[in-house]
KOLROGU-394674 format. One record per residue (C-alpha): x, y, z. Coordinates in steps of 0.05 Angstrom, whole numbers, padded with zeros to 5 digits, always signed. Layout:
! residues N
XYZ/...
//
This chain:
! residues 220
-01822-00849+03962/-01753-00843+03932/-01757-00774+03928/-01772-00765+04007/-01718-00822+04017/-01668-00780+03992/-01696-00717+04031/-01690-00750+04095/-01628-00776+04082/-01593-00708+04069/-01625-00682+04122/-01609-00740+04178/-01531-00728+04147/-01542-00653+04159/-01576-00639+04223/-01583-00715+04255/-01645-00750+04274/-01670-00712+04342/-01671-00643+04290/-01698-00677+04227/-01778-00690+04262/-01807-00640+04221/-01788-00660+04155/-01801-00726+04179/-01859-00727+04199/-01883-00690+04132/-01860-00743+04088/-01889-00801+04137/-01953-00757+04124/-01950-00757+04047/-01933-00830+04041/-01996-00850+04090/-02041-00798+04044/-02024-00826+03975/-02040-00896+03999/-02107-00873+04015/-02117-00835+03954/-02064-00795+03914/-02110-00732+03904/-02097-00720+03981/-02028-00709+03966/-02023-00627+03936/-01952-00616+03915/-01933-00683+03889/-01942-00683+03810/-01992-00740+03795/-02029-00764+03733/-02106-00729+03745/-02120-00811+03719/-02091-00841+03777/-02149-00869+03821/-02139-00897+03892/-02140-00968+03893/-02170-00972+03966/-02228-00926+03951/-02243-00978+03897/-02246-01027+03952/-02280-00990+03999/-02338-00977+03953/-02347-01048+03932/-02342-01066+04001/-02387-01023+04031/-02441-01043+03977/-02423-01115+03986/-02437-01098+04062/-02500-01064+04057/-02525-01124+04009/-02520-01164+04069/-02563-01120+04115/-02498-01087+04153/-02494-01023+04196/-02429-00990+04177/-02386-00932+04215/-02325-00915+04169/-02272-00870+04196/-02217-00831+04166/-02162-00788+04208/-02174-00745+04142/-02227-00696+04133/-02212-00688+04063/-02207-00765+04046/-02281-00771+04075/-02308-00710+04020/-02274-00760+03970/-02319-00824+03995/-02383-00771+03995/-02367-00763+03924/-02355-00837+03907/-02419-00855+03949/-02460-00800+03915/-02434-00832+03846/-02461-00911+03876/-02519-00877+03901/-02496-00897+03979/-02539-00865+04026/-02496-00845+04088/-02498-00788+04137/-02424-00755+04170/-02396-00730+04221/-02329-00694+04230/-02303-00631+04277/-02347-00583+04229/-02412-00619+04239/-02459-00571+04273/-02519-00610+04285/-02482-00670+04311/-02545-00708+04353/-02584-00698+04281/-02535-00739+04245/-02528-00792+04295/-02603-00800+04303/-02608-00819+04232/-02559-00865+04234/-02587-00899+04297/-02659-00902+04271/-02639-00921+04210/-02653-00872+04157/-02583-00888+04128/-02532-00955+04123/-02465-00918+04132/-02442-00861+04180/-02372-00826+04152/-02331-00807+04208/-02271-00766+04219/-02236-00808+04278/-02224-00741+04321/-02285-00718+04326/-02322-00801+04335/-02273-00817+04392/-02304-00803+04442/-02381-00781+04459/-02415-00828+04416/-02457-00887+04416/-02476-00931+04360/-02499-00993+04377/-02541-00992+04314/-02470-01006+04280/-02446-01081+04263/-02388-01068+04231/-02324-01012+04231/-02286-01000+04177/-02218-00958+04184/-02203-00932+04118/-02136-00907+04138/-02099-00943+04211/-02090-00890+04258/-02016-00912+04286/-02043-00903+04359/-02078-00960+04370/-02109-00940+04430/-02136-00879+04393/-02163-00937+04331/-02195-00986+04385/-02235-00928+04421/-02261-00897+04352/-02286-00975+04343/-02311-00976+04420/-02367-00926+04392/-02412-00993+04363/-02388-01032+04437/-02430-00991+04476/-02490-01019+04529/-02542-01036+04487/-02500-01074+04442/-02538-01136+04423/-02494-01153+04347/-02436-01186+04338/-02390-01124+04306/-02353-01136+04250/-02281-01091+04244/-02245-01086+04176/-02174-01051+04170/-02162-01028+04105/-02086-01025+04091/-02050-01015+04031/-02001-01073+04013/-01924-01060+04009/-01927-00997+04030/-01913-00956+04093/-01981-00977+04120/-01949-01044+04125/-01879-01025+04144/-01912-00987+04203/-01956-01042+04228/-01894-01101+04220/-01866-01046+04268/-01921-01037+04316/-01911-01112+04324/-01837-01112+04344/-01851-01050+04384/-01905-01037+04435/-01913-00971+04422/-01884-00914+04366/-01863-00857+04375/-01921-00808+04387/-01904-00756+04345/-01894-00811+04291/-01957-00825+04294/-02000-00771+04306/-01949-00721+04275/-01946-00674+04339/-01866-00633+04318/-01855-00622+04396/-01853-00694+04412/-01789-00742+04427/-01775-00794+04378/-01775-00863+04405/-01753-00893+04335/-01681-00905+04314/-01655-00871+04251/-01654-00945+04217/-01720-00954+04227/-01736-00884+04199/-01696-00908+04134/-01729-00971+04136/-01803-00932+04122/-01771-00898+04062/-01731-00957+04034/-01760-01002+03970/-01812-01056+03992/
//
């Protein structure tokens, strides 16, 4: 964090805010990918012995879940953070089936979800936002919030579907005093962010002000 701070700051000085997106939006990336697990994070120089906090929780919750009889659809916007649950459920022996962009035999997978050969479907939220349903779901669980929230409420429309006869359970996993929660304290002063803010597209207009921007990148 205070090594982007000081990145965006030299380069707000430099070039202003409307020419400083890309950069931006880079660092906004990094901070959101080390709060879901550091390994996701390539050039920043970590410990190896750093773990990820939330992947702690989401394995004990999912096992506390499935305990309890539960359904579960988890979604990540990142590919690569869902191979790191597979590993962590292979490790708690957490039978799961997933789907992302890459999934060839896509009606396989969500068969044996539906009929129940598995507890947990792993989702990449691109490629289960549309297309699906899952009524055999009771509860959603967003690893990492998706700062559209139109885009997170019709990944978790997937278990609303007709047919649904459960009461569905949603969990939001967000890491404490850290962007996560900067961005959602913003979302609730501000209808909507910026789009490219949150789904990092470089050719859209920023609708944040550059003291908001240092406000994501200041201490907690």
């Amino acid at each position: 964090r205070i090594s982007m701070q000081d990145k965006i700051q030299d380069e707000i000085s430099r070039h202003g805010l409307a020419k400083s997106h890309i950069i931006i939006l880079d660092a906004l990336l990094k901070l959101r990918q080390v709060c879901c697990d550091p390994r996701l994070v390539k050039s920043a120089k970590l410990s190896k012995k750093i773990e990820s906090a939330k992947l702690d929780e989401l394995s004990d919750l999912t096992q506390t879940l499935i305990q309890e009889n539960r359904r579960i659809l988890i979604f990540s916007q990142f590919t690569e953070m869902l191979k790191l649950i597979e590993d962590t459920f292979h490790e708690k022996n957490i039978a799961y089936v997933k789907l992302t962009g890459q999934t060839k035999k896509r009606q396989e997978v969500v068969q044996a979800f539906q009929e129940g050969d598995v507890p947990v479907f792993l989702i990449s939220l691109k490629a289960g936002g549309v297309g699906l349903n899952l009524t055999a779901a009771d509860t959603v669980i967003h690893y990492d919030p998706w700062w559209n929230p139109a885009a997170e409420n019709q990944a978790t429309d997937r278990a609303y579907r007709i047919g649904q006869n459960k009461q569905v359970m949603v969990y939001k996993l967000v890491a404490k005093d850290t962007i996560e929660d900067k961005i959602l304290l913003m979302q609730e002063r501000k209808n909507q962010l910026i789009q490219g803010v949150l789904e990092h597209q470089t050719n859209a207009k920023f609708g944040i002000s550059e003291s908001e921007i240092k406000d994501l990148f200041a201490q907690i």
